[in-house]
Structure formats: structure tokens, C-alpha cells
PAVEX-688127 format. One line per 10 residues: their letters; for each residue y, z, x of N, C-alpha, C. Coordinates in steps of 0.2 Angstrom, whole numbers, plus 2048, in hexadecimal, padded with zeros to 3 digits. Atoms other than C-alpha are relative to their C-alpha. Example, Ala and Ser with C-alpha at 12.3 -4.5 7.8 and 13.67 -1.06 7.14 Angstrom:
# PAVEX-688127
AS> 7FA:800:804:7EA:827:83E:806:800:804  7FA:7FF:7FC:7FB:824:844:805:803:7FC
***
This chain:
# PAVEX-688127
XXXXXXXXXX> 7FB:804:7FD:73A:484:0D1:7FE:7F9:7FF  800:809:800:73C:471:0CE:800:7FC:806  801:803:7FA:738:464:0D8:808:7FF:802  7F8:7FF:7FD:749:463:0E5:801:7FC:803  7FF:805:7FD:750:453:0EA:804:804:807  800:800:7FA:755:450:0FE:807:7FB:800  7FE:804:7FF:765:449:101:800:7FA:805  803:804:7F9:75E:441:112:7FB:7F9:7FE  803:803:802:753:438:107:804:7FA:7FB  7FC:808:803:75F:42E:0FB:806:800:803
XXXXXXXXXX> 7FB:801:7FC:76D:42E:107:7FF:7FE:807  7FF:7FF:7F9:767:42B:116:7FA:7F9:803  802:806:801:762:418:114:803:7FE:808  801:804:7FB:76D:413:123:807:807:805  7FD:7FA:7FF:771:424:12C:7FC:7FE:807  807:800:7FB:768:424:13F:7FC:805:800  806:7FC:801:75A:42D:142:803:806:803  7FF:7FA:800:763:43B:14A:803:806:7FB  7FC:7FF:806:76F:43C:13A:7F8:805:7FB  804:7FD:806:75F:43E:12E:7FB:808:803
XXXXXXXXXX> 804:7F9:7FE:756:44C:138:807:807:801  7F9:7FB:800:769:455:13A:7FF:802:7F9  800:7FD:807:76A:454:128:7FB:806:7FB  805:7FC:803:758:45A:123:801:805:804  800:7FA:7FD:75B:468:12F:804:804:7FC  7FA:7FB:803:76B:46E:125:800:801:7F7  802:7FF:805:764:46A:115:7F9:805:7FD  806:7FB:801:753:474:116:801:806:801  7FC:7F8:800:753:485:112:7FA:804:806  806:7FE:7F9:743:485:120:7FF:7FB:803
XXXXXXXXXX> 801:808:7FD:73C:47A:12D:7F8:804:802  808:7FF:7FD:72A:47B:130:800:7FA:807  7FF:804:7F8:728:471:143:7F8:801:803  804:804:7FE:719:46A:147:7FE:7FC:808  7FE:802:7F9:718:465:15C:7FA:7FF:801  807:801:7FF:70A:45B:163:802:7FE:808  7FE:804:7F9:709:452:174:807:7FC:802  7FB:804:7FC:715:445:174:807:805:7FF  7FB:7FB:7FE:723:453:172:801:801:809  802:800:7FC:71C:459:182:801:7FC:806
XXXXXXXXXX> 7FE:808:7FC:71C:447:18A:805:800:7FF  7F8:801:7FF:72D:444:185:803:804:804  7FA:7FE:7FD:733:451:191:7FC:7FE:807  803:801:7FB:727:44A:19E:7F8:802:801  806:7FC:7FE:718:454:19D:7F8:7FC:7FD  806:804:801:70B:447:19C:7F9:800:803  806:7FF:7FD:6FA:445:19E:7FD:7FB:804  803:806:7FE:6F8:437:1A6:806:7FD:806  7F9:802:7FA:703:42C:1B6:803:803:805  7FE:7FE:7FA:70B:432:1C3:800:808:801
XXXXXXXXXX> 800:7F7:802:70A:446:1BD:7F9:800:7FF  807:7FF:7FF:6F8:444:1BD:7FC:7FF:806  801:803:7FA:6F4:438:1CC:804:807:806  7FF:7FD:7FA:700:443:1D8:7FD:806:800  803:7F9:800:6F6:454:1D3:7F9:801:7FF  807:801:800:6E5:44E:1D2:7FC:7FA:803  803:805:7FC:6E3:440:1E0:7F8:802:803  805:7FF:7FC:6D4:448:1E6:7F9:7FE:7FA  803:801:807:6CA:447:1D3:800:7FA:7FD  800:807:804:6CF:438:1CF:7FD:7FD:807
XXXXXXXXXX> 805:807:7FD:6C8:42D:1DE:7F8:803:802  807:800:801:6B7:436:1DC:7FF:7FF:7F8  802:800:809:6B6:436:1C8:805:7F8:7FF  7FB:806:800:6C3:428:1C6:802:800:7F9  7FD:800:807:6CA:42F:1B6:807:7FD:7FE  7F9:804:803:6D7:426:1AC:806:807:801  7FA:7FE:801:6E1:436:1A7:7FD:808:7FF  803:7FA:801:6E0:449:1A4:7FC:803:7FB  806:800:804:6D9:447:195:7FA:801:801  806:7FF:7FF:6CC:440:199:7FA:803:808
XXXXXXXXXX> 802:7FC:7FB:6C9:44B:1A8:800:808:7FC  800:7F7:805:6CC:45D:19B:7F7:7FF:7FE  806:7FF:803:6BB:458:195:7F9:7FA:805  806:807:7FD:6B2:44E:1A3:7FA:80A:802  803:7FD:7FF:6A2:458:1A6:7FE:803:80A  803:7FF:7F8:6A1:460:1B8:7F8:801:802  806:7FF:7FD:692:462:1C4:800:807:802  802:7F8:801:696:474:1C6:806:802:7FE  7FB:7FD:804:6A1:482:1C1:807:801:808  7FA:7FF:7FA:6AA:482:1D3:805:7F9:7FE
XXXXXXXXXX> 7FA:805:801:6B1:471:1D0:803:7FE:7FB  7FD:801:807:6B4:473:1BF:809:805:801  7FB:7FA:7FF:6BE:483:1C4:807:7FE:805  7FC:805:7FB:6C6:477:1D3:806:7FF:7FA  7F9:804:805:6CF:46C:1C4:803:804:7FB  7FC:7FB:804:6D3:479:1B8:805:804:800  7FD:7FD:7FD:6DB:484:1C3:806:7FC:7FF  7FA:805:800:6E7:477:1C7:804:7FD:7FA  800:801:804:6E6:470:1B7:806:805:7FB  7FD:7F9:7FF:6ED:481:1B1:807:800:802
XXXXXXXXXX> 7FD:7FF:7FD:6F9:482:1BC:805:7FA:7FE  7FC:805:801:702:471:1BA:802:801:7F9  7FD:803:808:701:470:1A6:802:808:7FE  7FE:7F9:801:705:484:1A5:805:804:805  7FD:7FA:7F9:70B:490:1B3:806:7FE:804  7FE:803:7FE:713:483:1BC:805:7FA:7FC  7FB:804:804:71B:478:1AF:809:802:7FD  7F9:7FD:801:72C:478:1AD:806:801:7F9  7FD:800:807:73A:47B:1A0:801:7F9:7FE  7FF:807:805:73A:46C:192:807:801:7FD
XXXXXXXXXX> 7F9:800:800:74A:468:190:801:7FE:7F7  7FF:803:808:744:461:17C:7FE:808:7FF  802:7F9:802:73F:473:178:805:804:800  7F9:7FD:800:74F:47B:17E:807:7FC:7FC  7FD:803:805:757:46F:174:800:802:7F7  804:7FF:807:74B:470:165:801:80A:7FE  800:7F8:803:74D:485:166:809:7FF:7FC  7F7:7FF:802:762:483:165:801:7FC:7FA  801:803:806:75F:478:156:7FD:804:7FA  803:7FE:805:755:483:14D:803:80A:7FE
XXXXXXXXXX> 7FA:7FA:800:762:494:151:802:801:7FA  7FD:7FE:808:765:49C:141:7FC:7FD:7F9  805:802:805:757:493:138:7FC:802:7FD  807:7FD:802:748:497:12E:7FC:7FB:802  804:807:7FC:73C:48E:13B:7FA:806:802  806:7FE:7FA:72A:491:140:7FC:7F9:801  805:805:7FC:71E:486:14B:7FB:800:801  808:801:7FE:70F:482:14E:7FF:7FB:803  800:806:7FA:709:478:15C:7F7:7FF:803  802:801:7FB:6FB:471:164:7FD:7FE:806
XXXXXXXXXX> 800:801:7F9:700:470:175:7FE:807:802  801:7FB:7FE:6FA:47F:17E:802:802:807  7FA:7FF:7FB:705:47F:18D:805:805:800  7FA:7FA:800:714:48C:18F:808:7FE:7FE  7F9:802:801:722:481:188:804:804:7FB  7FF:7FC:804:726:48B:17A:804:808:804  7FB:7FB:7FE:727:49B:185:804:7FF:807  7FB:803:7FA:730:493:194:807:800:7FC  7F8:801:804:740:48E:188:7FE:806:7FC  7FE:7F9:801:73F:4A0:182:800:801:7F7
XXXXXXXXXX> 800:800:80A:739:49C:16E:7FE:809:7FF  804:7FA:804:734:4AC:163:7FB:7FF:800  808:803:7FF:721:4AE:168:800:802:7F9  802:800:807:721:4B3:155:801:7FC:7FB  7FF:808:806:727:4A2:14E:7FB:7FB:802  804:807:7FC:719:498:159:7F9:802:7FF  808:7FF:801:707:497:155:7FE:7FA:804  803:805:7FC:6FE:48E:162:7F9:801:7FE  807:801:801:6EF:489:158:7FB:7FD:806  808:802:7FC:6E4:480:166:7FF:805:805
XXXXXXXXXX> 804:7FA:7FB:6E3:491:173:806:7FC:805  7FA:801:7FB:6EE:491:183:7FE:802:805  801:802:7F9:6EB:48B:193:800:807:808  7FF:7FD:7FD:6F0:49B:19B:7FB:806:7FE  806:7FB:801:6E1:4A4:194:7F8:800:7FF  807:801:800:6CD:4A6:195:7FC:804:7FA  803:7FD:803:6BF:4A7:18A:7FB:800:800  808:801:800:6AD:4A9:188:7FD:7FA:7FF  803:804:805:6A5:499:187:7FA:802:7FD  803:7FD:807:698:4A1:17C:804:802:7FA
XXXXXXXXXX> 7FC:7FE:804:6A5:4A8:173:7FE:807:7FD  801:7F9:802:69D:4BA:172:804:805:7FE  7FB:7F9:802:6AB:4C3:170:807:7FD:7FF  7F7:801:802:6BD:4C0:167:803:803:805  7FA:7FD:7FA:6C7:4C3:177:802:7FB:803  7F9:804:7FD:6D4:4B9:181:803:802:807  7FC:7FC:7FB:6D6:4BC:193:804:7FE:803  7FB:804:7FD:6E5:4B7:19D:7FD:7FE:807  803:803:7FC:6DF:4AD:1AA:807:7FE:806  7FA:800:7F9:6F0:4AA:1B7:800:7FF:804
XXXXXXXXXX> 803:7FC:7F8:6EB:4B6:1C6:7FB:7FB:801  804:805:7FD:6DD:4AC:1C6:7FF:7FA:801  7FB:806:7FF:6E4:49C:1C6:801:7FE:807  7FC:802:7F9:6ED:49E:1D4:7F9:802:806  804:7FE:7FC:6DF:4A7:1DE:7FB:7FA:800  806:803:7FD:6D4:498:1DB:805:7F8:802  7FF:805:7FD:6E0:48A:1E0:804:803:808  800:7FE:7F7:6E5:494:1F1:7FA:7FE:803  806:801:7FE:6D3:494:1F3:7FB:7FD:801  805:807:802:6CB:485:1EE:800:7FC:807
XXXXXXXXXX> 800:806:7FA:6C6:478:1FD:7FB:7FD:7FE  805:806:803:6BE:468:1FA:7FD:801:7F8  800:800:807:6C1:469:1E7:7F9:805:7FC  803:7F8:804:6B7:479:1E3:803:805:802  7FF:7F7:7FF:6BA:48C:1E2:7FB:801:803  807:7FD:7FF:6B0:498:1EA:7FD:806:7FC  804:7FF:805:6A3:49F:1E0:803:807:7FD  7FD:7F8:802:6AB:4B1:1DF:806:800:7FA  7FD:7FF:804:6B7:4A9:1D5:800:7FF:7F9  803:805:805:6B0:4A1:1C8:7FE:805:7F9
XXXXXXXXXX> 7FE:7FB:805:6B4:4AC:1B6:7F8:801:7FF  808:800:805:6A2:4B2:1AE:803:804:7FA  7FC:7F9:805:6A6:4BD:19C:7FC:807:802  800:7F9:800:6A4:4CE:19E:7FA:803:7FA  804:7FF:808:69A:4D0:18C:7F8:7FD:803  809:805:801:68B:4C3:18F:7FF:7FC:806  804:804:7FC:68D:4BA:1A0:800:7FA:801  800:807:802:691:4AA:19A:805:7FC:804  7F8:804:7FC:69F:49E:1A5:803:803:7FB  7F9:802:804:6B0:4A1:19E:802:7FA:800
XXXXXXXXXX> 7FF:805:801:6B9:492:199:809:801:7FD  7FD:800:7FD:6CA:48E:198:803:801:7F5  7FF:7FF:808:6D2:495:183:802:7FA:7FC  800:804:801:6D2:484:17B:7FC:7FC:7FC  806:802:804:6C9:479:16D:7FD:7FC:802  805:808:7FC:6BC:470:172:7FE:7FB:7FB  803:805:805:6B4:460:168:7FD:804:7F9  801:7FC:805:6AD:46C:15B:805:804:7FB  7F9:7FC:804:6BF:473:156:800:807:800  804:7F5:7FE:6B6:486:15E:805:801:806
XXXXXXXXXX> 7FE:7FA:7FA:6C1:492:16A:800:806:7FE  800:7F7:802:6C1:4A4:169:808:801:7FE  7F9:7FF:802:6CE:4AB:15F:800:806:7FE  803:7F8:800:6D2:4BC:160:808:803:7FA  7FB:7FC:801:6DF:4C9:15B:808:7FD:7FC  7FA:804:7FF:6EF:4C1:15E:800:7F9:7FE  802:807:803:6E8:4B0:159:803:802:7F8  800:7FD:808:6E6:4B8:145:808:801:800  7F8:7FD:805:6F8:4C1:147:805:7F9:800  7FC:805:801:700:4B0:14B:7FE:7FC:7FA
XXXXXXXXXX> 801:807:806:6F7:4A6:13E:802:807:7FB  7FE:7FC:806:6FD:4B5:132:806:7FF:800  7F8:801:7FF:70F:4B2:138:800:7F9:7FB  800:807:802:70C:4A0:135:7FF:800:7F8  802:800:807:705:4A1:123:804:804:7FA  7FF:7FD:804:70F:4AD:11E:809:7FE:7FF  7FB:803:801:71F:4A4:122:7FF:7F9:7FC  800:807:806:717:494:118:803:804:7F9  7FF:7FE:805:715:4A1:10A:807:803:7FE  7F7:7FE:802:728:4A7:10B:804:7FA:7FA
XXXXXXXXXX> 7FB:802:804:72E:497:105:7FF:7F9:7FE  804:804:805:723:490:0F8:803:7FA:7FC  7FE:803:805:731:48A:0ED:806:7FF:804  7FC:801:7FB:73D:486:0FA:801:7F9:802  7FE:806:7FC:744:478:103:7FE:800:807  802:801:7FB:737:475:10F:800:7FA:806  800:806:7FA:73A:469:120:7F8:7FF:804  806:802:7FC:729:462:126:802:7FE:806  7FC:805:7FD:72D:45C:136:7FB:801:805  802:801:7FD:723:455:143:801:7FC:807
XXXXXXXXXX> 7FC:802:7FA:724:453:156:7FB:7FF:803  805:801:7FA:719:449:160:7F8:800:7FF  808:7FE:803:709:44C:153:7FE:7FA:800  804:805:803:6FC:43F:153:7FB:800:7FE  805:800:801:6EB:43A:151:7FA:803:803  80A:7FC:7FA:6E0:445:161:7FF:804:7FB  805:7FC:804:6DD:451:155:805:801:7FB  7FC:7FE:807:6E7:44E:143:7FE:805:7FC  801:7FA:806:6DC:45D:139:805:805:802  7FD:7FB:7FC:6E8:468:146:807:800:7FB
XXXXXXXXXX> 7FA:7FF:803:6F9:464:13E:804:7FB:7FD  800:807:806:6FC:451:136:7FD:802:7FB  801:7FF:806:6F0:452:12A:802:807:7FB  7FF:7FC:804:6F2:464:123:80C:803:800  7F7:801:803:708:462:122:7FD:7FA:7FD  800:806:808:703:450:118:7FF:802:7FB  803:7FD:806:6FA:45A:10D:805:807:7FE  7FE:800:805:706:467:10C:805:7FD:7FD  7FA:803:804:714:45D:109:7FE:7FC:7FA  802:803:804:709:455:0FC:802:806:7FB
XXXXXXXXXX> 800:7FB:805:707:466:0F4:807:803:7FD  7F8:7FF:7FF:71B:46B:0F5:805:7FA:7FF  7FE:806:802:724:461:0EB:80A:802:805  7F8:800:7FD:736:468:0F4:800:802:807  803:7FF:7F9:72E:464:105:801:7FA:802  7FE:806:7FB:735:455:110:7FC:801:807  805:802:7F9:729:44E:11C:803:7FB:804  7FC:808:7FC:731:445:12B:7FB:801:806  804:802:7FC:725:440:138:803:7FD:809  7FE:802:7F9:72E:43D:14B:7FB:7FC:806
XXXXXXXXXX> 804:805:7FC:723:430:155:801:7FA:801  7FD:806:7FE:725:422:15F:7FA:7F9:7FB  804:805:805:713:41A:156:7FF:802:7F8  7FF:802:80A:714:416:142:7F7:803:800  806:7FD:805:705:421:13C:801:800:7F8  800:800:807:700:41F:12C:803:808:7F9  800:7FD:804:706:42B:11F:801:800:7F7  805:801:807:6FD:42D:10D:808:7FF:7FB  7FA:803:806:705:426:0FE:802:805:7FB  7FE:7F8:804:706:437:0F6:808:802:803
XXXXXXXXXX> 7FB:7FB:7FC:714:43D:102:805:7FC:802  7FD:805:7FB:71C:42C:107:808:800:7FD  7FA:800:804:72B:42F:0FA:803:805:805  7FD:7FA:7FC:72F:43F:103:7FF:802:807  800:800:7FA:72E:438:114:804:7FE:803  7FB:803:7FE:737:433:122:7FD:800:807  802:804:7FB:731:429:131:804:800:807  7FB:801:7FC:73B:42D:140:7FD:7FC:806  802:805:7FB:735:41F:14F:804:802:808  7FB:7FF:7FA:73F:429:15D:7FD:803:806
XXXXXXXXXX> 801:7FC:7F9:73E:430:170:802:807:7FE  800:7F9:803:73D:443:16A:804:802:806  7FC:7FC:7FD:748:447:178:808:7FD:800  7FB:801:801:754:43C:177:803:800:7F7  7FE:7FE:808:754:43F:163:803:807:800  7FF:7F7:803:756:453:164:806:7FF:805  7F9:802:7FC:765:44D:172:804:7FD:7FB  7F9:801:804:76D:444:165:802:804:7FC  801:7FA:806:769:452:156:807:806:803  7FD:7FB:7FC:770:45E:162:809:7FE:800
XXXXXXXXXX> 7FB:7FE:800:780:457:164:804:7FD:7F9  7FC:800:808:785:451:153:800:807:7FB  800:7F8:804:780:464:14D:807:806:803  7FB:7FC:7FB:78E:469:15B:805:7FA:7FE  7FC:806:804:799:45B:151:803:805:7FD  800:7FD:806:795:464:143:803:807:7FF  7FD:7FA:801:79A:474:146:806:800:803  7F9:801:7FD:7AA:46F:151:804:7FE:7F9  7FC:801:804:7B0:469:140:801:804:7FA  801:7F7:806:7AA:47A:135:806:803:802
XXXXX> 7FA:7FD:7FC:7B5:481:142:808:7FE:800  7FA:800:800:7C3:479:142:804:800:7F7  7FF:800:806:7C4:478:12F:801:809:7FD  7FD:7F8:800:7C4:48B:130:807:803:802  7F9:7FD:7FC:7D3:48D:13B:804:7FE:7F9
***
């Protein structure tokens, strides 16, 4: 198949941003969807200000961290107080997080689509808004599970029950010792299923069957009119899902790359013809998407009567 021109791209010089993502949705015969943090943040779910400060005043005037970043990776003086902020941590960015109203948006937009996702947010927004867990590969591991830090054995425990049991039980920002994971295999502390600076988590079973899903819906639609689309993806960890959609859309000549963030990343000169910059608030974007799609189809319909 031939390279395959994009309406979106030479018609859509002075269309608004919610226009050209409308359009690319109805022109592509797939949408490949990409979701990083700032999706996440758009519906509130930040790491940092007032949703950090109220559920972590105690950590923060002993450590005096900026944000939950840089508290995910601060080194504790034991596994009690480590076990303290995780729990909670957990809790807040998982178990306790509530429906994203950009998600429940983004699933009724992609109704009747050939859509898969990948994301490296590791939180529950996906199955909160009720996505197919078989269109969603969450490459970075998920907050709501444990794993060896050794890494002795491909397995994945759910961690939950225990969650809860260590923020009942915590006082003076530790657990008591009974609670504190060790693996069953070798002995080693558990740790929470997630990549560390190394780009290492344990990845088992169900990890493989989703990255088969994943790969095997790139492989469906080779010669197709593929939608790139990016939500929220930046630079904490580009190898994850920026770099490798630039590259493919490098490699996929009937692949439209559109990029949704509020900061202008650079994108390589191979790919920049076949791009599209969108500069928007991802929630108020997929609000406007949403109702010009419900436009769109109030005028299929009446042209049917």
C-alpha cells in the first residue's frame, strides 16, 4: 500500500484543535493512544500541591520534599517508614483515586474504534472508567501490586489488603514490623511493581500476555491508516512511549503523529510533515472532541430520517 495522505494535515491549517483530533479520529482506520502524567494531572491527579501537602503533612516537615516524585524515590532509614508512605501513597494514587472524568470521556470517543493504549501511569484510571483491560498495557507495573526486590521470581502480588492493614496500623509514620512484605522465594523486602532508575521491574505472566496484545494490534494494521496520538507523554522517561511512536511513525508512512501537551517538545524532522502539535488542557480538549462527535452524529441522524 502507498503512502496515504491525511485530510487533517492539508485541510486543517485553520480548523481548532479540537476540530483536527475529531477529524484524525474519523479518518484513521486505528488510533494507537499513548497516556502519560499529564493526562492524569488534567483530571487533578497531581503529584505535587495541595493533593500531596494534605496527605503527606507529616513527611514532608521531617524530609521537606518538594513533591511525590521526589519522595517515590527518597531513600528511607527503614522498611517501617518506608512501608508508612507507600501504603498511603497507594492508597491515594490507586485504591482511593477516583473516576477521571478525561478517561470516561476518552473511552466514549474511542466506542466502535480500533483503539489500543499504552500508558505509563500505573494508577487505576483505566479500570475505574471501565476501559477493556485487553486494549491497555500498562508498561511501568501497577501500584496496586508487589514484587521482589531481587527480583527472584516472575510474579506479581496484589498488595490491597495490605495497604489497608498498614495505614489502620501505622503510628508515628511506621508500620509494625509484622507488616512489612519479605518474598516468599529468597527473603528479600518486597517493593512496590514499578521501574526503577534501571528501567527493571518484574514482569510476569500477564505482563507478556498484554505486551502480546499490544504488539499484536501494532502488527494488525501495518498498511493502514494509523492515528499516533499522545496524552500527556513527556520527557520523565521518553524511551517508554515518545521516542518509540516517533520512530514509529517514522517508520509508517500512513501514520499521523499528533502529540497533545501543553509544553512544545521537540519532534525529529523525519516525522514533522506527518505531525500535529496540539498545545491543549487534555480535559478540556477531549470535552470539546466529545461534543462536536455528538454534533456529528446528530447530523448522520437526521440526514437518515
Amino acid at each position: 500500500m502507498g503512502k496515504t495522505s491525511w485530510h487533517v494535515l492539508s485541510n486543517g491549517e485553520y480548523l481548532t484543535a479540537s476540530s483536527k483530533l475529531s477529524m484524525a479520529l474519523d479518518e484513521a482506520d486505528a488510533v494507537l493512544i499513548g497516556v502519560g502524567a499529564g493526562m492524569a494531572a488534567a483530571d487533578g491527579f497531581t503529584y505535587a500541591g495541595p493533593r500531596f501537602t494534605q496527605n503527606f503533612p507529616d513527611f514532608i516537615e521531617k524530609y521537606r520534599w518538594l513533591d511525590m516524585f521526589q519522595a517515590s524515590v527518597f531513600e528511607f532509614e527503614n522498611l517501617n517508614e518506608e512501608w508508612a508512605f507507600f501504603s498511603r501513597f497507594v492508597d491515594l494514587n490507586y485504591m482511593s483515586q477516583p473516576l477521571g472524568e478525561s478517561y470516561i470521556r476518552l473511552k466514549e470517543l474511542l466506542e466502535g474504534r480500533n483503539y489500543h493504549i499504552i500508558t505509563s501511569n500505573a494508577d487505576n484510571a483505566f479500570e475505574k472508567a471501565g476501559f477493556d483491560k485487553n486494549k491497555v498495557f500498562d508498561v511501568q507495573g501497577k501500584y496496586n501490586l508487589l514484587q521482589c526486590s531481587k527480583g527472584c521470581t516472575p510474579k506479581r502480588y496484589n498488595n490491597e489488603e495490605l495497604m489497608k492493614d498498614m495505614i489502620d496500623r501505622q503510628r508515628g509514620m511506621k508500620v509494625p514490623d509484622d507488616l512489612i512484605p519479605y518474598c516468599k522465594e529468597c527473603g528479600a523486602p518486597m517493593e512496590l511493581n514499578r521501574r526503577n532508575h534501571t528501567d527493571w521491574m518484574v514482569e510476569d505472566e500477564q505482563f507478556f500476555s498484554d505486551q502480546k496484545l499490544f504488539h499484536n494490534f501494532l502488527d494488525s494494521y501495518t498498511d493502514k491508516k494509523l492515528l499516533i496520538l499522545e496524552l500527556g507523554c513527556g520527557y520523565m522517561a521518553p524511551q517508554v512511549i515518545k521516542h518509540p511512536f516517533q520512530q514509529l511513525a517514522e517508520n509508517r508512512q500512513n501514520a499521523l503523529y499528533m502529540t497533545v501537551n501543553l509544553k512544545d517538545y521537540r519532534i525529529p524532522p523525519a516525522v514533522r510533515k506527518r505531525s500535529i502539535w496540539l498545545q491543549e488542557d487534555i480535559r478540556t480538549l477531549l470535552e470539546n472532541v466529545q461534543k462536536e462527535q455528538q454534533i456529528i452524529k446528530m447530523k448522520i441522524y437526521e440526514t437518515e430520517q
